[in-house]
C-alpha positions in Angstrom: 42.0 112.5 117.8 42.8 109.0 118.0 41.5 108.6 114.2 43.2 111.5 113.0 46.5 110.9 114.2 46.3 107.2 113.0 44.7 108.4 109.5 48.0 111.2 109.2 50.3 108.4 110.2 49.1 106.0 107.6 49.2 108.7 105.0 52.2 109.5 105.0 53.8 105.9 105.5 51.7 105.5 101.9 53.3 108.7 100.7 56.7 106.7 101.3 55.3 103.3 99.9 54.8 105.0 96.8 57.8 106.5 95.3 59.3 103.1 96.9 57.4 100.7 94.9 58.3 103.0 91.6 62.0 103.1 92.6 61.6 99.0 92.7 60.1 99.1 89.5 63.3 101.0 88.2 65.6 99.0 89.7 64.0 96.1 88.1 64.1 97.2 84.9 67.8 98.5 85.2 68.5 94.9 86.5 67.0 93.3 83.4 68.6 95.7 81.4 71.9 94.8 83.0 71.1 91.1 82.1 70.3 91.7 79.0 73.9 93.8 77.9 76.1 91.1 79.9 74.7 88.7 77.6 75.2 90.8 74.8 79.2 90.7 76.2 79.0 86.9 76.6 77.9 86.2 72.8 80.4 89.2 71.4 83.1 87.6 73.5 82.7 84.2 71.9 82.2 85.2 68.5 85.5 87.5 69.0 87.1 84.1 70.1 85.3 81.8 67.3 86.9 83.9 64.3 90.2 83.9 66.2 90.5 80.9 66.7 89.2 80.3 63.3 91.8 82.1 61.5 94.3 81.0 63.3 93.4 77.3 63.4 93.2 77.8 59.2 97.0 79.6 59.4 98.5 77.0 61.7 96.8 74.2 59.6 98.1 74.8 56.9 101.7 76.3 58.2 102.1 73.1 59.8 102.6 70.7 56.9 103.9 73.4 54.4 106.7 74.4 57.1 107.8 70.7 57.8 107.4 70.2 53.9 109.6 72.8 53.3 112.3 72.0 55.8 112.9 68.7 55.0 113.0 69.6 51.5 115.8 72.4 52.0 117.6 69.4 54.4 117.3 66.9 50.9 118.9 69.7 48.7 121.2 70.6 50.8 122.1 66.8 51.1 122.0 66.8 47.1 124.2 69.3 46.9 127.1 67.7 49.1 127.1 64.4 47.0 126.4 65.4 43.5 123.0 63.8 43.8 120.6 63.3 40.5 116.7 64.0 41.7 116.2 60.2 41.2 118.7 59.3 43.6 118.0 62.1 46.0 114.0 60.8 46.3 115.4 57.8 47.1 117.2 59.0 49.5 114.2 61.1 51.4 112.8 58.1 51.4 114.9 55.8 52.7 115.1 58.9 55.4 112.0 58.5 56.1 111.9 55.1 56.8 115.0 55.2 59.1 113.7 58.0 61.4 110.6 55.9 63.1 113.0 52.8 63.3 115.4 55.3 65.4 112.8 57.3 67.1 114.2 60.2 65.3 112.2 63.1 63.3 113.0 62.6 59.1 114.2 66.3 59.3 116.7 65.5 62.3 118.3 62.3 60.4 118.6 64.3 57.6 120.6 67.0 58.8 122.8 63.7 60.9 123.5 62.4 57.4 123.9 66.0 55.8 126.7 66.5 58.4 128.2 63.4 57.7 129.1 64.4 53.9 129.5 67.5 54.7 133.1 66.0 56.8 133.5 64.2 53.3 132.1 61.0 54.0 130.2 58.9 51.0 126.7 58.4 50.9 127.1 54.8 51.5 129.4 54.8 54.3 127.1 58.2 55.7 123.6 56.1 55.7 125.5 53.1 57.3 126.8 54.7 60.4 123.0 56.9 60.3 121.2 53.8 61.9 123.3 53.3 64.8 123.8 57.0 65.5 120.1 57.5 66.1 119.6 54.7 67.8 122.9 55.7 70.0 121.3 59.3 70.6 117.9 57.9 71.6 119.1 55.6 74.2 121.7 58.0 75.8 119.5 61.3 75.1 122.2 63.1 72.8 122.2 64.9 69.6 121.9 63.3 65.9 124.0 66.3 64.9 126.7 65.7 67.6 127.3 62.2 67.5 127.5 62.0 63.6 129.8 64.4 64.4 132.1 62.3 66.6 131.3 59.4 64.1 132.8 60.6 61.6 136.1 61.9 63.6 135.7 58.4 65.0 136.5 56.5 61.2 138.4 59.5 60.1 140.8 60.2 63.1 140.7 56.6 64.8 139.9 54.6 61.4 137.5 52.8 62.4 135.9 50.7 59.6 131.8 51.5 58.9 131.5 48.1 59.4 132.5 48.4 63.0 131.0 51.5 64.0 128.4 50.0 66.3 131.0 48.2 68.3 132.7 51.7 68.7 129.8 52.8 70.2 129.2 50.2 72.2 132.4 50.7 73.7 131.8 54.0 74.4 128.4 53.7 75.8 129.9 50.7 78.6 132.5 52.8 79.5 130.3 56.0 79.7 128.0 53.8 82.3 131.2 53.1 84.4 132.0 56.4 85.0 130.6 60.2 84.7 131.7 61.2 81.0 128.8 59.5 79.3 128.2 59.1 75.5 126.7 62.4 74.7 129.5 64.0 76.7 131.7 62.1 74.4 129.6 63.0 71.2 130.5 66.2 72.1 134.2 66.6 72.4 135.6 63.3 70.7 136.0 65.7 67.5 138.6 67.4 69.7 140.1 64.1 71.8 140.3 62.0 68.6 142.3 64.4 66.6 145.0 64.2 69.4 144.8 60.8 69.9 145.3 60.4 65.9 149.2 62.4 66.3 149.7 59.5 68.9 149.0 57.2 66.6 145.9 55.5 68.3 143.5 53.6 65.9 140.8 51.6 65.5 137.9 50.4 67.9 140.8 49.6 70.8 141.3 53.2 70.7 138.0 54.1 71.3 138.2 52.2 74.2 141.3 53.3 76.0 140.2 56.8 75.3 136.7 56.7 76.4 137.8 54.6 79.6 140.4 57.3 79.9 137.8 60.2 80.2 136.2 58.6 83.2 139.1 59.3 85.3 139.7 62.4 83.9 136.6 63.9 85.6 137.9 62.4 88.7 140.2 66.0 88.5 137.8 67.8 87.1 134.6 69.7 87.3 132.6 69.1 84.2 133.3 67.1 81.0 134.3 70.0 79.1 137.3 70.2 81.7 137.7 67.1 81.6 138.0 67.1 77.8 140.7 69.9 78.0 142.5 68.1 80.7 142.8 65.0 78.5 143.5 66.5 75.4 146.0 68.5 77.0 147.9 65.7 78.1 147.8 63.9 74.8 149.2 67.2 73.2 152.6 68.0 76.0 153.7 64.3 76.3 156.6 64.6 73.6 157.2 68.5 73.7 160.6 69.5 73.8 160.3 71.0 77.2 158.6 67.9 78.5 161.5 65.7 76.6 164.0 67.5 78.1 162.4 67.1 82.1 161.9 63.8 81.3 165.3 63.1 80.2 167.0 64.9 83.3 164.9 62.3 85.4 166.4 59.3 83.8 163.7 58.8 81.2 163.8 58.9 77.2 159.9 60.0 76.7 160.1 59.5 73.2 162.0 56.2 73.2 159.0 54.6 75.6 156.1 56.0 73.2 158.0 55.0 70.1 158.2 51.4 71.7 154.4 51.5 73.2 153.1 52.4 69.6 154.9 49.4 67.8 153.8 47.0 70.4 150.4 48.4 69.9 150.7 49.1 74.0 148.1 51.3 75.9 150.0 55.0 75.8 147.6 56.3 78.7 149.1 52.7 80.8 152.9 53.8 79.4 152.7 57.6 80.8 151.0 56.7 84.0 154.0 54.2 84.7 156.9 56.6 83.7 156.1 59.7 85.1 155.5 57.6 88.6 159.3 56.6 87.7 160.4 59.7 87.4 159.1 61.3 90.2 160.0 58.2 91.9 156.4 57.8 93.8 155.9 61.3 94.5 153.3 62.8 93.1 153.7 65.9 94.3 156.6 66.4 91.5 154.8 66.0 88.6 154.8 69.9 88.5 158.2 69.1 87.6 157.7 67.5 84.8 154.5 69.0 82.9 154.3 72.6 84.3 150.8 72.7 83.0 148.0 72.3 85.7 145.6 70.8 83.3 147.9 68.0 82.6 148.3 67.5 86.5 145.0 67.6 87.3 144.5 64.7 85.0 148.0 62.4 85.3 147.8 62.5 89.2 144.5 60.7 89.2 145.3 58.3 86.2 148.5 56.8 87.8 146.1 56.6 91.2 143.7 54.7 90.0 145.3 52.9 86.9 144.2 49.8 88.0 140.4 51.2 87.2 141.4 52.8 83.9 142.5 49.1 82.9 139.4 47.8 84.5 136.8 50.2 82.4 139.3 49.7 79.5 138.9 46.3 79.0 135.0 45.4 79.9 134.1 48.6 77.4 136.2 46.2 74.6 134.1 43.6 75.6 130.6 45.1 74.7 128.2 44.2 72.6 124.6 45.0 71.5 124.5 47.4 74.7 122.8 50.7 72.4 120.4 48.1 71.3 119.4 47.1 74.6 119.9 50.4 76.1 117.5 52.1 72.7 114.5 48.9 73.5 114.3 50.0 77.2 114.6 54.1 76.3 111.4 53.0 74.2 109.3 51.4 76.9 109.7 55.2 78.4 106.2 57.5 77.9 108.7 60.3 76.8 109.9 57.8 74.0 106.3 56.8 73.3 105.2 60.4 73.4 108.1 61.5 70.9 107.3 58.5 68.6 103.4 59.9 68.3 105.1 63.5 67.4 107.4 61.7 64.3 104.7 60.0 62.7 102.4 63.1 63.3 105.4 65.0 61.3 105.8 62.2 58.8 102.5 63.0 58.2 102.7 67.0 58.1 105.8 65.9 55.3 103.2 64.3 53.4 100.5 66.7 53.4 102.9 69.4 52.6 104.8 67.5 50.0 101.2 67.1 48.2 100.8 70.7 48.9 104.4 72.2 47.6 104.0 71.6 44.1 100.5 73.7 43.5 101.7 76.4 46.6 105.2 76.7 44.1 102.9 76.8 40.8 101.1 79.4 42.2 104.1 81.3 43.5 105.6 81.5 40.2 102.1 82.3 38.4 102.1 85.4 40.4 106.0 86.2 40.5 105.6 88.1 37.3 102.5 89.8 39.1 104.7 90.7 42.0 107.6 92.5 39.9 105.1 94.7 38.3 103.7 95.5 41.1 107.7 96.4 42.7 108.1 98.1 40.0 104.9 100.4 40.3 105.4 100.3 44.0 108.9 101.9 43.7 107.7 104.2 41.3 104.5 105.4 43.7 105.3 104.9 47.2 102.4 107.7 48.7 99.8 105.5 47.1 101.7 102.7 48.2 101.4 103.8 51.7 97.9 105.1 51.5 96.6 101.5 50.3 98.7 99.8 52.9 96.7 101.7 56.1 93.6 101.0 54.1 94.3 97.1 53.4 95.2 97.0 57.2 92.1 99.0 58.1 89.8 96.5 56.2 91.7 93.8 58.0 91.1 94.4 61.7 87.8 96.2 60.6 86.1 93.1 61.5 88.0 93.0 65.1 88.1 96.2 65.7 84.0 96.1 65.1 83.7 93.3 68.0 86.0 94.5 70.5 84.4 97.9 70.2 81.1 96.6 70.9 82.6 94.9 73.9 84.1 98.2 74.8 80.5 99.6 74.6 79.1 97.0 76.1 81.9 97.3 79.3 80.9 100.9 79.7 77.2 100.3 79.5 77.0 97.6 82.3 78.8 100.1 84.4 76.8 103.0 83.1 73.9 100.3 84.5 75.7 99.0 87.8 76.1 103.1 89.2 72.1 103.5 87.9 71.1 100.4 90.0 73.4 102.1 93.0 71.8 105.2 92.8 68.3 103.4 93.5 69.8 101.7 95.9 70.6 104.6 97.8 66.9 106.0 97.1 65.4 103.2 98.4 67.3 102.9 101.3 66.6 106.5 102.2 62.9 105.3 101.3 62.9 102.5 103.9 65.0 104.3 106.2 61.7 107.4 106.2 59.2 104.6 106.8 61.2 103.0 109.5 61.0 106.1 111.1 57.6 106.8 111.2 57.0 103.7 113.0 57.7 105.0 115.9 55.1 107.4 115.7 52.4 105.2 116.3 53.7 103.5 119.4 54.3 106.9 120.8 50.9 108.3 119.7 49.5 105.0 121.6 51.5 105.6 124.9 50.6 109.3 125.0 46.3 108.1 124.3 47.0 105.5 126.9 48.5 108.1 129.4 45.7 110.5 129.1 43.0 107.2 129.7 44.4 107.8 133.2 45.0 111.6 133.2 41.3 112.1 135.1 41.5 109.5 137.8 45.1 110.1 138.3 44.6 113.9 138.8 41.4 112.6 141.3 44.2 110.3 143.3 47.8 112.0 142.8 46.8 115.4 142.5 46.8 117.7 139.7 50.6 118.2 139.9 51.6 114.5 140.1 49.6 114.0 136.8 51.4 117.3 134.9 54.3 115.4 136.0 53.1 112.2 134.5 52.0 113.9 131.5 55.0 115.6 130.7 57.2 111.9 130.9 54.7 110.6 128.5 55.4 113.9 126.1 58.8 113.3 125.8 58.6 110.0 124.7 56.1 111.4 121.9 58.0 114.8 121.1 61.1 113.0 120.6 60.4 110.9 117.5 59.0 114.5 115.8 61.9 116.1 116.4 64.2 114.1 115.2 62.1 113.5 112.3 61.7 117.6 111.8 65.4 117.5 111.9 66.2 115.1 109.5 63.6 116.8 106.9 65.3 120.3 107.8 68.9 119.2 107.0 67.6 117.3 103.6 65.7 120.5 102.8 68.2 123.1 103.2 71.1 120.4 101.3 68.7 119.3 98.5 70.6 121.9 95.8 73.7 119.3 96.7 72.3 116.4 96.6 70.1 117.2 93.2 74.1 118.3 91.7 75.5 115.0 92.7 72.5 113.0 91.6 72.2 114.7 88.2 74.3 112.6 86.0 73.6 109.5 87.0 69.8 111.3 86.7 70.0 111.6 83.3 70.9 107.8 82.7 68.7 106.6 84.4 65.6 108.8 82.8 67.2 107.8 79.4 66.8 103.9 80.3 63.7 103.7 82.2 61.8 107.1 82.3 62.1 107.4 85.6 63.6 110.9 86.8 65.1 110.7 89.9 65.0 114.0 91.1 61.7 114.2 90.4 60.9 110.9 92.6 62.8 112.1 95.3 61.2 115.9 95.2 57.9 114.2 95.6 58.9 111.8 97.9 60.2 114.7 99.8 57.3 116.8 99.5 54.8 114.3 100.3 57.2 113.7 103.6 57.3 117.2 104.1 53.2 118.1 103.8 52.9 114.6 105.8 54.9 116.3 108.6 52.8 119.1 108.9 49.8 117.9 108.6 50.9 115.7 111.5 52.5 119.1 113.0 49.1 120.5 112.8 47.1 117.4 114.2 49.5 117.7 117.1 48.4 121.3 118.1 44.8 120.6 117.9 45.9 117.5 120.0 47.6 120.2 122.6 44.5 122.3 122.7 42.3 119.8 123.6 44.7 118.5 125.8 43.8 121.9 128.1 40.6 121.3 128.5 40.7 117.8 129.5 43.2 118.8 131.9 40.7 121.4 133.2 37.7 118.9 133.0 39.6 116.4 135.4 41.1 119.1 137.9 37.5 121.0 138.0 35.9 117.4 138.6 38.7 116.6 141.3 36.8 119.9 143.2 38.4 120.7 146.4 39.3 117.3 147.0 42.5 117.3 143.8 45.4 118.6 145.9 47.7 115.8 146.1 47.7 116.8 150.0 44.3 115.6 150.8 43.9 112.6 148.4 43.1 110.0 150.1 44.9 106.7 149.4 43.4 104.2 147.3 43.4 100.4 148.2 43.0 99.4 145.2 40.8 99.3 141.8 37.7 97.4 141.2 36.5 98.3 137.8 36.0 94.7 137.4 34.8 93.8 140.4 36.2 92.0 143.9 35.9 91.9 147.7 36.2 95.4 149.9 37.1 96.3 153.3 35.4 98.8 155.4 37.4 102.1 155.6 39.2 102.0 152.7 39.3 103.7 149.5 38.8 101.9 145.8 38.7 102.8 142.0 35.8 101.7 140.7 32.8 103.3 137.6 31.2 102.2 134.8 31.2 106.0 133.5 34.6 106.8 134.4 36.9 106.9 137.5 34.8 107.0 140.7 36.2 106.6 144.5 34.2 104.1 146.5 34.6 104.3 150.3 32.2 101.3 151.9 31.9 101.6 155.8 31.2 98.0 155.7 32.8 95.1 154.4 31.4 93.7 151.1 31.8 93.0 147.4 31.7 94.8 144.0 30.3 92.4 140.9 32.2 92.5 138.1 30.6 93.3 134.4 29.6 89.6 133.9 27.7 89.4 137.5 26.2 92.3 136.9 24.9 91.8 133.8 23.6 88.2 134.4 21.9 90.1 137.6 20.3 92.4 135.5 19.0 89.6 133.1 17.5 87.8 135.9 15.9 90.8 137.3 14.1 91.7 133.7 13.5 88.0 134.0 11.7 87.9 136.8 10.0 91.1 136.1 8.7 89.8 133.1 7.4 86.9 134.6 5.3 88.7 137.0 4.1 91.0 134.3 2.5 87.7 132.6 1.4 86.2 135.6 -0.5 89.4 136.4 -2.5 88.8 133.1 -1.5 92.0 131.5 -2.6 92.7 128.3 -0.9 93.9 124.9 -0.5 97.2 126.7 3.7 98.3 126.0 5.4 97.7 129.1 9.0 100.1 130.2 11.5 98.8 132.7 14.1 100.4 134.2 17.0 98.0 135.1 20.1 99.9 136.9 19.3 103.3 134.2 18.6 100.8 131.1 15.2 101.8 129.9 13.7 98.3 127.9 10.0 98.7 126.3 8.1 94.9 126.6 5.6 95.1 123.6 2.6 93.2 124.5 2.8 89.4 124.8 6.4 89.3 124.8 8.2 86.8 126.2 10.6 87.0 129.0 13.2 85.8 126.9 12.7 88.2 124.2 12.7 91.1 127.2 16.0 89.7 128.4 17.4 89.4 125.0 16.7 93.3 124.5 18.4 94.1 127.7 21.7 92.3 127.1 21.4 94.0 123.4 21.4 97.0 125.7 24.5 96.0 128.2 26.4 94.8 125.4 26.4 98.4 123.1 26.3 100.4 126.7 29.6 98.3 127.4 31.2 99.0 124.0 30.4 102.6 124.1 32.5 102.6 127.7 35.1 100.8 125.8 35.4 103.1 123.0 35.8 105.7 125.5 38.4 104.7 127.0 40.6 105.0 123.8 39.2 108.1 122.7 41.7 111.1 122.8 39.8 112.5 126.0 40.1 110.1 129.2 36.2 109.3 128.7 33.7 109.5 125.9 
């Protein structure tokens, strides 16, 4: 039973192994599959990317030089335009443009729109392209605006009248004052449009009046906010200091405003110095009545701090007169900045782009006008068919992203195929898990088929010592530990078995994929898997009840061997066992028996030889009874022993070697069929 139990075991673990080993081989093939499609994604992906990045590298190429090209161009006409240019003279100019802009760290295209606002104010070419060097230089070092400061240059010799010639000591003077106070240069580039136009009704003029109005500005934003506030604040004053209604305040303080600025503009005075020192007059030291006087808040907010600190208006006033060469100093160390350096590589990269596209122009305009007369036909036929029009649009566009389209279809495809893969390779996953999960299970069987062969060894001598009801009892422990394991087992297979129709409709879709791909149907795998399981179970089922049967008459073989003596009552108590030999006491009881369990009671002391002892005794006996055999002089006559039941034939001459050989040949298989006994299914073979 031992056999047939271990044979139904192993049968149906190689049931399992089976359908495992193919549901490996699936999964392998899915996962190569899988490999195989991401790559297919990978390459797609880059050669989507490759023909974008083609096309648009070819686009922005060539948009590059043609756009700057073009601009620069338009900024020349439009420069042209304003001073009644001739094409000779207008090349020139782009490229003396051109030259300047490096020199200034300035694009062509932003100098060019800096000298195109200077003529646009009405100022000569000549006079335009003189100023154009030290404005770029000015808005480089002080990080303003071509635009705005050729702006405020021009308001500067228009407004102020300052000569051309001295238009880089203006902004000198502007720049040193700017750095002594918080209304810097390209504040001033800003709003000296504005501040110069008022200063001009007062009469203020040349570089002198640059610097009493940009030193002026600095403590203007000592009552203000921002510049743009401070601006307003100034310019405000510079507009009320002669109104009637400030005249007439004036006058009922004791003062003739107009009188004192008439008299400050002949003596070429400072008019900022003058209204600071009359209006403290007037309100006789109290600024706090300077409301009565200009009513306006602006103007307060700047005449209360200008007579406060007059003393540093004269100060910023008359180092800013002073200056010289500061925007070239200030523009060398702007240009040991990385920013400068970085901008400088960008303007000779778009000097560049000017030349490429200036090459370019000519054949892009050639070819423009070669198919402008193309182009009006075809308005004119467009206009006069605009349902084909339409219908060759969508297919132009069509043809376009066909290409595209194509690619990022294929990735689509390619998306939805690895995941078609990814829940394939899942649902082996769960097979084979459910595959290892069977075999782990059946494990158990075998230890508990073990125990229970193990437990019946003992049932006979146990049922001799305990009685027949203590070895039931022992029996039915050792049952439990092998009916458990079946049940569950039976259980599992029961509920899979009555749910397959469930599990076969959730399992069918992803079926079908997977028997597409690799020809392997899951169902069917997992029906045979389930049927091998299932005939496995009761072939094991059926081993069982054999196992059972015989299990009765064993039972009944011990008890009726136990005779009269097997009720646990009278058994007498066992000092031990001595199956394999040891010392014994009178008196008492012990297990002992070559053929199975025996009771040996000694009424004297003594000894029991284990296997070894006895079987060297027994080769020394056939020893020495082969010896005296020779030494009687036999002849070749056969010779039978009879050593402790072992019957040996001695042919004639043989040695007492060969006669001891034979009977440890003898010992040796009796002693093996005792041990495969004692595993058998019945306690003893």
């Amino acid at each position: 039973m031992g056999v047939l139990t271990s044979k139904l075991i192993l049968e149906l673990i190689d049931r399992v192994s089976g359908p495992a080993k193919r549901v490996s081989a699936s999964m392998t093939a899915l996962t190569n599959l899988q490999a195989k499609n991401r790559a297919m994604i990978a390459a797609t992906s880059q050669k989507l990317f490759v023909a974008t990045a083609a096309a648009y590298g070819a686009a922005k190429g060539l948009q590059a030089p043609i756009s700057a090209a073009s601009q620069f161009e338009t900024a020349l006409h439009n420069i042209k335009q304003k001073a009644d240019l001739s094409d000779e003279a207008i090349a020139a100019m782009g490229n003396r443009i051109r030259d300047l802009a490096p020199k200034v760290n300035k694009s062509a295209l932003e100098v060019a729109k800096g000298l195109d606002t200077l003529l646009g104010f009405g100022l000569d070419p000549e006079r335009a392209e003189a100023i154009m060097g030290p404005i770029g230089k000015a808005a480089t070092a002080y990080e303003a605006q071509v635009d705005d400061l050729a702006n405020a240059g021009f308001r500067t010799l228009d407004n102020l009248k300052v000569k051309a010639s001295e238009f880089g000591k203006a902004l000198d003077v502007m720049a040193t004052a700017g750095k002594s106070g918080a209304f810097e240069l390209k504040n001033m580039a800003q709003y000296f449009p504005e501040l110069t136009t008022a200063a001009a009704r007062l009469k203020m003029t040349g570089v002198t009046a640059v610097g009493r109005l940009s030193a002026a500005l600095q403590i203007a934003m000592k009552g203000a906010g921002d510049a743009s506030k401070a601006a307003t604040n100034a310019s405000n004053l510079m507009q009320k200091i002669i109104s009637p209604e400030t005249t007439k305040k004036f006058k009922e303080a004791g003062v003739d405003i107009r009188k004192e600025l008439r008299k400050t503009q002949k003596e070429g005075g400072d008019i900022f110095e003058m209204i600071a020192r009359v209006t403290n007059k007037a309100v006789k030291g109290d600024l706090q009545l300077i409301g009565d006087l200009f009513q306006d808040s602006e103007v307060q907010k700047f005449l209360g701090p200008l007579i406060m600190n007059i003393e540093e208006y004269k100060r910023i006033r008359d180092e800013a007169l002073k200056a010289s060469g500061v925007v070239e100093k200030d523009f060398a160390a702007r240009m040991l900045t990385n920013a400068a350096q970085t901008e400088a590589f960008r303007i000779r990269i778009e000097a560049l782009s000017i030349s490429v596209g200036n090459a370019l122009l000519p054949a892009v305009n050639s070819l423009m006008s070669a198919i402008t007369p193309f182009i009006r036909s075809f308005e004119k036929w467009a206009n006069e068919n605009p349902a084909v029009v339409r219908g060759i649009t969508a297919v132009a566009g069509g043809l376009i992203g066909l290409s595209i389209a194509g690619l990022l279809s294929k990735l689509a495809l390619g998306w939805l195929w690895d995941g078609l893969l990814a829940v394939g390779k899942a649902g082996l996953w769960a097979l084979s898990a459910a595959i290892w999960a069977v075999k782990v299970a059946l494990f158990p069987f075998a230890a508990a088929f073990r125990a229970a062969k193990t437990a019946l060894i003992g049932f006979a001598a146990v049922a001799r010592i305990l009685g027949v009801g203590g070895a039931l009892s022992m029996l039915g422990k050792s049952a439990l530990g092998i009916l458990g394991p079946i049940g569950l087992l039976a259980a599992a297979g029961l509920l899979i078995y009555e749910n397959w129709d469930k599990v076969k409709e959730a399992l069918s879709w992803v079926n079908d994929k997977i028997k597409d791909l690799t020809g392997v149907d899951l169902y069917d795998t997992g029906a045979k898997l389930l049927k091998s399981l299932w005939e496995g179970m009761k072939s094991i089922w059926s081993g069982l009840l054999g196992w059972a049967k015989g299990l009765g008459s064993s039972i009944k073989n011990a008890i009726m061997g136990g005779g009269a003596a097997a009720s646990s009552a009278g058994a007498p108590a066992v000092a031990g066992a001595r199956a394999a030999g040891g010392p014994v006491r009178a008196g008492s009881t012990y297990l002992v028996g070559e053929r199975g369990p025996e009771l040996f009671r000694p009424s004297l002391p003594g000894s029991i030889a284990s296997t070894h002892a006895t079987v060297q005794a027994l080769k020394a006996q056939a020893l020495a009874g082969a010896a005296a055999r020779a030494g009687g002089g036999s002849g070749g006559g056969t010779v039978n022993y009879n050593i402790g039941g072992i019957h040996v034939q001695a042919g004639p001459g043989q040695s007492p070697e060969a006669i001891a050989a034979a009977v440890e040949r003898r010992l040796s298989d009796k002693l093996n069929q005792l041990s495969r006994g004692a595993y058998s299914d019945g306690a003893y073979s």
